[in-house]
N, C-alpha and C positions, 0 to 999 in steps of 0.2 A: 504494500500500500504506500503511497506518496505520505510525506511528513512535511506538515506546514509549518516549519522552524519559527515563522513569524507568528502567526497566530500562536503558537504555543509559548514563544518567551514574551508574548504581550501579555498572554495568561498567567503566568510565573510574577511579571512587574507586580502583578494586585495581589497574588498570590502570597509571595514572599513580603511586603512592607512589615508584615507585625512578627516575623521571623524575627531572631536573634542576628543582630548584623556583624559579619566580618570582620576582624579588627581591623584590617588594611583599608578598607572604607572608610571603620571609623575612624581613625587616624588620618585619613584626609579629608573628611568632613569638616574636620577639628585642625586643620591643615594641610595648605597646599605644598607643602617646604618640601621638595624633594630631595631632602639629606634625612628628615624624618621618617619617610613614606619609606626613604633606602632601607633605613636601620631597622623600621618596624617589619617590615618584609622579611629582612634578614632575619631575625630572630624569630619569624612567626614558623620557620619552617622545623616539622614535625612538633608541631608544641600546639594545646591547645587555646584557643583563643583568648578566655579568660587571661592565661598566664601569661599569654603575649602583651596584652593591654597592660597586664600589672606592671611586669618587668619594664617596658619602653615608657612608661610614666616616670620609673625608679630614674631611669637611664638618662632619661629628657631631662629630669631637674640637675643634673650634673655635668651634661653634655649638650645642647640643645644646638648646636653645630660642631663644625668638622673640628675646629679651632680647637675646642674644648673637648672634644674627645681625645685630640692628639696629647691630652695635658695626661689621661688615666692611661696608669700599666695597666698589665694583663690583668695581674690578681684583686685591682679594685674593679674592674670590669666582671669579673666571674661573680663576684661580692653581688652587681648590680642586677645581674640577669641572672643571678639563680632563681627559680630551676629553671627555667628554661629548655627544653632539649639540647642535648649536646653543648651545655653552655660552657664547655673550654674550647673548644672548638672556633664556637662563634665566637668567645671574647677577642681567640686572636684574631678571627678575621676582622673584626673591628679595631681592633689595634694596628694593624694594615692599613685600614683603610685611609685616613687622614693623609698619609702618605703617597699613596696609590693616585688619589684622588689629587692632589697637587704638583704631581711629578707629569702624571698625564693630560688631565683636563684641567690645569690653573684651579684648583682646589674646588672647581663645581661638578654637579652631578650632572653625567652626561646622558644625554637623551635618547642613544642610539641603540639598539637590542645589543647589536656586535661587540659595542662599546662597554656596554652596561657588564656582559660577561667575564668582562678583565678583571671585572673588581673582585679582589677575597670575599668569597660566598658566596655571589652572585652566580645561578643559573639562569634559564630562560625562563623559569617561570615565576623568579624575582623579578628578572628583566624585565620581563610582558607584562610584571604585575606595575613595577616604578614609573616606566613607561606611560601606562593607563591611567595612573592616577595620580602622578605630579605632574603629568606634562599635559595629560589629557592629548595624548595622539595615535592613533588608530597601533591596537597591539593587541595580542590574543593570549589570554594567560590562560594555558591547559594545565591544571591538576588533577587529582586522581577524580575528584567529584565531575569534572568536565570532560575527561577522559570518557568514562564509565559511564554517564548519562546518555553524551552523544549517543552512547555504538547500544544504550538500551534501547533508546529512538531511532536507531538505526540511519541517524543521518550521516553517520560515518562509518566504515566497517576497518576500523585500526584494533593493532597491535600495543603499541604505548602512545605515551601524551604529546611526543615530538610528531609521530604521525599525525595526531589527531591535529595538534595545531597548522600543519600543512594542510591538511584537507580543509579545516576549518577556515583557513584563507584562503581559498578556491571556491568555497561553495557559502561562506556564512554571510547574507548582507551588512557591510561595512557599517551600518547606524547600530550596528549588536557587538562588535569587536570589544569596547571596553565594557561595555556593562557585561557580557554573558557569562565572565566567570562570577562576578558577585553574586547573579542568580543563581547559579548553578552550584556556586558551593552554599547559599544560606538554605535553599530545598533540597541538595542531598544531605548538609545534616540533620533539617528539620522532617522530610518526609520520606525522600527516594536514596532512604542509606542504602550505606552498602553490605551489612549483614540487616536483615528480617527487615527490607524496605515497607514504609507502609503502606500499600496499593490500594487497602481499604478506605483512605482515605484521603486519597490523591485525586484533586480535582482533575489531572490529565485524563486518569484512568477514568473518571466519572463521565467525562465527556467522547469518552471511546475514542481520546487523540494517542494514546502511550500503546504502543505493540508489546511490550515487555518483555525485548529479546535479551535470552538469557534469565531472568529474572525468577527468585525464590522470593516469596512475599510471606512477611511475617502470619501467624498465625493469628485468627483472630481472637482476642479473648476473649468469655463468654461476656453476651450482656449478661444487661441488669437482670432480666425476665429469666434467663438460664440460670444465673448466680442465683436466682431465688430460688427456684428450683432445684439447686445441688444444694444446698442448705437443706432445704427441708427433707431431700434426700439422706441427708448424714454423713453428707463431703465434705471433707474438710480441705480447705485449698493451704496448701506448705512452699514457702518461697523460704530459699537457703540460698545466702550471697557472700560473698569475702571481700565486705569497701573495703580494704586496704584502708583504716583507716573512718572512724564515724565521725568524726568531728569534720574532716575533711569533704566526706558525702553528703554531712549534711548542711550545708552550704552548695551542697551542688542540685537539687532537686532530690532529696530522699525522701521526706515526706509527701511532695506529691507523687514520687513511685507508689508509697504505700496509700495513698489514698487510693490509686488508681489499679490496686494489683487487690485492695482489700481479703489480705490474706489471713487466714485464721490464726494461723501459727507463723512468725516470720524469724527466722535463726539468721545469725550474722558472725562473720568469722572474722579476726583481725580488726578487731573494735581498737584498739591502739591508744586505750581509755581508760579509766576510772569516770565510774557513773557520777560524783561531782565536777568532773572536767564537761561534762555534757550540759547542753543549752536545756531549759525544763523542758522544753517540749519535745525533746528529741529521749531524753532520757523516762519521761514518763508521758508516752501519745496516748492521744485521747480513745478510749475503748480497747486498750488494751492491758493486760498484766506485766512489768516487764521484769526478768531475770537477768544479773550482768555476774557473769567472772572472768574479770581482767586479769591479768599478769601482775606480778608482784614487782617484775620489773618499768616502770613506766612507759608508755609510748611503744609499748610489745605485745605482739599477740593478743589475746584476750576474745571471748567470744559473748555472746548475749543471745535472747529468747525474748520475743516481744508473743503475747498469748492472748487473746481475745477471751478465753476462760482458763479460770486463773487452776494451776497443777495441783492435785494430791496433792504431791510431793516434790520436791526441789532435791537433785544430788548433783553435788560440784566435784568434780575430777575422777578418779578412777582409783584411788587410794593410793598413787606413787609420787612420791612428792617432786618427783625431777621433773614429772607433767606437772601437776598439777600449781605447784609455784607460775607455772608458764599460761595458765586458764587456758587449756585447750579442749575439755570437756565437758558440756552443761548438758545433766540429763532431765526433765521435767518427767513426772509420772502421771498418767489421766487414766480414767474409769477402765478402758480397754486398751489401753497402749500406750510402752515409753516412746517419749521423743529425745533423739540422742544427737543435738550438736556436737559436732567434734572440727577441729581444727589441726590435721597432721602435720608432726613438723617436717620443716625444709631440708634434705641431705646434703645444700649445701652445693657451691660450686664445684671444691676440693672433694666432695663428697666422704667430707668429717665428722659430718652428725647421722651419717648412713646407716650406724650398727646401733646409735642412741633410736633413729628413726624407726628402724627394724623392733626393737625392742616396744617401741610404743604401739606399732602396729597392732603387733601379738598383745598387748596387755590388754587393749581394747577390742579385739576380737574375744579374747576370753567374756570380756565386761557383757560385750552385743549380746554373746549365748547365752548366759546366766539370766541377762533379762528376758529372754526369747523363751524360757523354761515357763516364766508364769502369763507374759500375755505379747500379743504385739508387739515390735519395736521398728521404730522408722528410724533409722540416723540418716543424717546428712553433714553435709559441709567441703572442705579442702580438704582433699585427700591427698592433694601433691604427689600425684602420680597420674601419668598416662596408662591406664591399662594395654590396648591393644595398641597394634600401629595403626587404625584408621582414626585411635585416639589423640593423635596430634599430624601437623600438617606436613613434618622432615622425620617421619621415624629412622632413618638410615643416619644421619647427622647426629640421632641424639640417644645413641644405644649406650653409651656409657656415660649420661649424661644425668644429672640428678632429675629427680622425677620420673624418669625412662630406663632405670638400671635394670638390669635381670634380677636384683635380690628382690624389687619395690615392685616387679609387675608376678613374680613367681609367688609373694605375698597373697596379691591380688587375685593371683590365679588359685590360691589356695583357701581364698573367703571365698570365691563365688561357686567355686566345689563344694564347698559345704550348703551350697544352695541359698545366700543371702543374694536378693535379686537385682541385678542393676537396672530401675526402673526407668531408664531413659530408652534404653537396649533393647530392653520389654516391648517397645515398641517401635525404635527407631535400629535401622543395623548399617545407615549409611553413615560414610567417612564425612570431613570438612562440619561435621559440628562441633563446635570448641566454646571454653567456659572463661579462658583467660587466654592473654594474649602480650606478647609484650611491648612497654610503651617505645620502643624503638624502631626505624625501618617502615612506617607507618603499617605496623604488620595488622593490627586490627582491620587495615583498610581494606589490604590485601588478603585479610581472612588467614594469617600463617597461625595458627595460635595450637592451646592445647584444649584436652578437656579433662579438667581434674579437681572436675564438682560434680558429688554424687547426692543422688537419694538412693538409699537400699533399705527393701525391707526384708524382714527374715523368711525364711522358707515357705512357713505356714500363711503368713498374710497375701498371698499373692493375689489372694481374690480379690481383695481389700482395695489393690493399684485400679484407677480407674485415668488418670491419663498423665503424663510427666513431658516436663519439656525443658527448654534451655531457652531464657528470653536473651538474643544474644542482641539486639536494636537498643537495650537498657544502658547507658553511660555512667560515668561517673565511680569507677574503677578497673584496673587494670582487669576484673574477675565482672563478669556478668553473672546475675542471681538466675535460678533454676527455680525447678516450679515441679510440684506432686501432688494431685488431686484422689485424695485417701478418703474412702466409707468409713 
């Protein structure tokens, strides 16, 4: 079928306004200074936007031209843009730059794509981005979001983003060059992502303009009228997630996840907390019970239980104090079944807590079956391990790798012999689904990740699974939360 590229990013200008806007927009909304728009660019790449906006605020009170950049070493620049991605990296390219930029262009920022390249840091799609928005003169900035959308709409059939931008100056009319990537990146993070896009509610797809080639579209979750319905059925819906960090998620949308996931039970791994470090509403939400065992070490591990009805019985750790110092186990007990958060530790680059790892495995296998004697048990959480190889996205790369060893999946292989059920499997048995992913190489974008967040229930409950998933569209850590819908 023919694609009306026009029609369609006319529809996208109304579409996107109340989206979330790009920092490099914003940052030239807020300025046209093309030394600013350089460095905001610079630093935006692989980082997310929020962080970008924060750091080049930091950066701008200190530096606000080349002059004053040239005045900071490397190590107060790292100071400035942490974290950043990669920010030694980019400190030095900014350390360069003031130089680069005076040696070659008389200390201004040059206009030219070819030009723009020279500079430290500088690719073509900083280029095409400085270009479009300090100079405002015809340039085409492909990213992976403009990459990926074209060739979903099929108006381009490329390989990478260097292809796509050739094609994209051959076929895109020139009044769309600088605006289509701002479009195109605020609707692929706001609708047309690139893990579980949301089709359902994609006004393209509404109007039967999007073909959706290639395209897996997230699943929809029940309405309201369903949701009522598994309720009064005696479902209980179970979301288990590892923020990397709660105080940090929740400043990212975590409340309105759980408004929006309205889970019965919701487990959280790597709370990174003490429940007085937490804001009150995060520490105590409204309609729920919440359970917290942090780490004795601050700022470490620690897991929590938020409960809509409140448990029997509370049991924190597993009686071994090497765990349990570390809050990696929170079991709740209810009328017909334990719920068993667990947060396995990490083996480690060096793979030096491998045999401490090993050891915890087994202590909490023991724990599962003991409870599995008197009634139900669902655990979930981080299990830091890839089971299979369709369990992560390089199994060949990562055989002796922590998470991926032969002791940590032979383990594995030895719980699910005993028949504890991995309830994802249960239903799903295809590869390229992953639970975390890492923040480098824009591997989330790219889908490279792992999946080593589980729901399992014990042998006997398996009637009990009624649907399990992976919300992998959910942001705001490096780990996306899971989902098990339990009678």
């Amino acid at each position: 079928m023919s694609f009306d590229i026009e029609q369609v990013l006319q529809i996208l200008e109304q579409e996107v306004r109340n989206y979330q806007v790009p920092v490099v927009d914003l940052i030239a909304v807020q300025t046209h200074d093309p030394f600013k728009v350089l460095v905001a660019t610079i630093l935006s790449a692989r980082t997310r936007d929020e962080v970008t906006a924060v750091a080049a605020a930091r950066l701008f009170t200190k530096a606000p031209t080349s002059q004053a950049l040239a005045a900071l070493d490397e190590n107060t620049l790292q100071r400035l843009i942490f974290p950043v991605g990669f920010y030694k990296s980019k400190a030095k390219y900014l350390a360069a730059l003031p130089a680069k930029l005076d040696q070659e262009f008389g200390g201004q920022v040059p206009e030219e794509i070819e030009q723009l390249i020279t500079l430290p840091g500088v690719g073509r799609k900083t280029a095409n981005l400085v270009r479009a928005q300090a100079f405002g003169k015809p340039a085409i900035c492909v990213d992976t979001h403009v990459h990926r959308i074209m060739n979903i709409w099929g108006f381009v059939q490329t390989a990478t983003p260097l292809q796509t931008e050739m094609a994209l100056r051959n076929k895109l009319p020139p009044q769309y060059w600088i605006r289509v990537n701002s479009l195109l990146v605020a609707f692929g993070q706001g609708t047309c992502r690139p893990l579980g896009p949301h089709c359902d509610s994609c006004v393209l797809k509404m109007k039967g303009l999007c073909p959706q080639i290639g395209v897996t579209p997230r699943k929809n979750k029940l309405s309201g009228e369903k949701r009522t319905d598994a309720k009064q059925a005696g479902i209980k819906r179970m979301v288990s997630w590892n923020v990397n960090g709660l105080r940090a998620v929740a400043k990212n949308g975590f409340l309105a996840f759980v408004a929006d996931q309205a889970p019965d039970i919701l487990a959280l791994q790597e709370i990174k907390a003490m429940p007085e470090q937490l804001p009150e509403e995060v520490r105590e939400i409204a309609g729920f019970t919440s359970y917290f065992y942090p780490a004795q070490k601050k700022g470490y591990s620690g897991v929590a239980i938020y409960s809509r009805e409140p448990a029997v019985k509370v049991v924190h750790g597993i009686g071994d104090s090497r765990f349990d110092e570390e809050g990696r186990v929170l079991t709740l007990e209810f009328a017909d079944f334990y719920f068993v958060n667990c947060y396995f530790p990490n083996s480690r680059h060096d793979l030096s807590r491998l045999t401490l790892k090993q050891e915890f495995n087994l202590a909490v296998h023991r724990f599962l079956e003991d409870l599995a004697r008197n009634k139900s048990v669902v655990v979930c959480g981080d299990f830091n391990v890839a089971h299979t190889e369709k369990d992560l996205a390089n199994p060949a790369a990562n055989v002796k790798n922590a998470g991926f060893t032969p002791e940590e999946r032979q383990w594995m292989d030895a719980y699910t012999q005993t028949g504890w059920i991995d309830t994802f499997r249960h239903y799903n048995q295809e590869p390229g689904n992953y639970s975390w992913w890492s923040y480098r190489s824009n591997a989330r974008e790219r889908n490279i990740g792992w999946r080593i967040d589980y729901f399992f229930v014990d042998p006997a409950s398996k009637g009990r699974i009624r649907s399990s998933d992976i919300l992998a569209a959910v942001q705001g850590s490096d780990h996306c939360p899971i989902l098990l819908d339990f009678k």
